[in-house]
C-alpha positions in Angstrom: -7.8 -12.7 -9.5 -4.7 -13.2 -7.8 -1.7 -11.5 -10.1 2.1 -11.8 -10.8 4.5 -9.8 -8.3 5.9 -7.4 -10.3 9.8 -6.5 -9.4 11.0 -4.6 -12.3 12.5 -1.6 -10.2 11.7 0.3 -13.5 8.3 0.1 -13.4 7.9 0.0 -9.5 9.8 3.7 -9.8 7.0 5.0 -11.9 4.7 7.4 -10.1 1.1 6.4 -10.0 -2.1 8.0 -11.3 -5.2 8.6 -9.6 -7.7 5.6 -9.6 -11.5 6.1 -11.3 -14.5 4.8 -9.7 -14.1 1.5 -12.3 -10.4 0.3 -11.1 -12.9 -1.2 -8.6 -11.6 -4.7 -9.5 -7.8 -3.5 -8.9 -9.0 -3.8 -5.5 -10.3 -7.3 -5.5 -6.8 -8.3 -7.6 -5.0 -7.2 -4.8 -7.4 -8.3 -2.4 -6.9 -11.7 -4.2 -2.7 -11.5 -4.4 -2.5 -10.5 -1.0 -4.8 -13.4 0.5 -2.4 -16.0 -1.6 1.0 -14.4 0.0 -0.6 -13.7 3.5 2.5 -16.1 4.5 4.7 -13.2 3.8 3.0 -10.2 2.6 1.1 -7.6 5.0 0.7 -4.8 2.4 0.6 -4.0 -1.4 0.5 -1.2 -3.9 -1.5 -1.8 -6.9 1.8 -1.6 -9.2 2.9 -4.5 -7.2 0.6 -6.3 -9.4 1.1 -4.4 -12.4 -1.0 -1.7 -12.3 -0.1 1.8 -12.0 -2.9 3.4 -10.2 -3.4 4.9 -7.0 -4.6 1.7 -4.7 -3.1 0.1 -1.7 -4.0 -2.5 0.7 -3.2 -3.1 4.3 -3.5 -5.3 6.5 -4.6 -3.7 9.9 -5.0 -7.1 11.9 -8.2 -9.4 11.2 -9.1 -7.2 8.0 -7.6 -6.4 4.9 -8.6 -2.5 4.1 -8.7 -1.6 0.2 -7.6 2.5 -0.2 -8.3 3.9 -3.3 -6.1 7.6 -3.8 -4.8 7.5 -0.2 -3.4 10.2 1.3 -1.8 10.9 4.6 -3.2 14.3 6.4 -1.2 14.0 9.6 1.2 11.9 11.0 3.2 11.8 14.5 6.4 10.5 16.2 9.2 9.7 13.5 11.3 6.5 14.5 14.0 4.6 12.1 13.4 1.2 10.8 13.9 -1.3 8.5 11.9 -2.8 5.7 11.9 -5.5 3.2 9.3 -5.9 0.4 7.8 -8.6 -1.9 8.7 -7.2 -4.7 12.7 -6.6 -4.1 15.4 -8.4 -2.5 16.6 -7.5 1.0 15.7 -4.8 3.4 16.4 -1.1 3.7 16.4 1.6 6.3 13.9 4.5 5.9 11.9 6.8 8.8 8.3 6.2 9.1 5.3 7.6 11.6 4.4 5.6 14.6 0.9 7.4 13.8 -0.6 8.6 10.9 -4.4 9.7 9.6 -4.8 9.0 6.6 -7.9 9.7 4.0 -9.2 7.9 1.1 -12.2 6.2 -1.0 -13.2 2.8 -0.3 -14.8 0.5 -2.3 -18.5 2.1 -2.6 -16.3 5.3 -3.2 -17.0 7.1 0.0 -14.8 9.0 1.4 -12.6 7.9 4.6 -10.6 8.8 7.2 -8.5 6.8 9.2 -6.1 6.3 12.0 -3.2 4.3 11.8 -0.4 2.9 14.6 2.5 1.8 15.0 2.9 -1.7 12.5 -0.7 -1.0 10.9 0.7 2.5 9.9 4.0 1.5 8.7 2.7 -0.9 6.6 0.3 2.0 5.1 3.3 4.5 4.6 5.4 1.4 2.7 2.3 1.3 0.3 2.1 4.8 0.1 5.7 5.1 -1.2 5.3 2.9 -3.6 2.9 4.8 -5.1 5.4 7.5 -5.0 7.5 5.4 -7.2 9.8 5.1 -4.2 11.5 1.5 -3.1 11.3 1.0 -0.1 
């Protein structure tokens, strides 16, 4: 079901909790959200549409990959940049990885492991932080 972009900074700032093997259909809501902003959206956290659970998507090219509790195990090469984000106005600078691995659970909840570049993996760390509660 595509959802509402939330952009209370309150609520954004909250940290989120780990997601259960039945927040399955978070994934499919962002799955849903992020296919009707594709025009100006490449990423979102899963309190981006009002949920406060550990879920991201990303958008690694021709496929949209759903991580349920995400976590990076490695990263390489810092570099400053700039970012903007559906849910707030403007950009801001932060430092992100030009490569990162990161692991997680997919949607049969197996677990993955990943390797992310340059944009792919900047988009993953943005999602990341907002799970963090951090604006980005």
């Amino acid at each position: 079901m595509i959802r509402d972009i939330v952009k209370n900074p309150e609520f954004l700032k909250q940290k989120s909790i780990p997601a259960i093997k039945s927040d399955v259909s978070i994934g499919q809501d962002l799955q849903d959200t992020l296919q009707a902003n594709k025009e100006r959206c490449v990423g979102m956290a899963a309190n981006m549409i009002g949920y406060s659970k550990r879920i991201i998507i990303v958008n690694i090219g021709l496929l949209n990959i759903v991580m349920y509790n995400p976590i990076i195990v490695d990263c390489k090469q810092p570099y400053q940049t700039s970012e903007g984000c559906l849910s707030l106005v403007g950009t801001r600078p932060t430092i992100r990885f030009k490569e990162i691995k990161v692991q997680f659970l997919n949607q049969q909840w197996e677990k993955q492991e990943l390797t992310l570049t340059d944009f792919a993996a900047e988009i993953c760390q943005h999602e990341m932080d907002h799970l963090e509660g951090k604006l980005i």
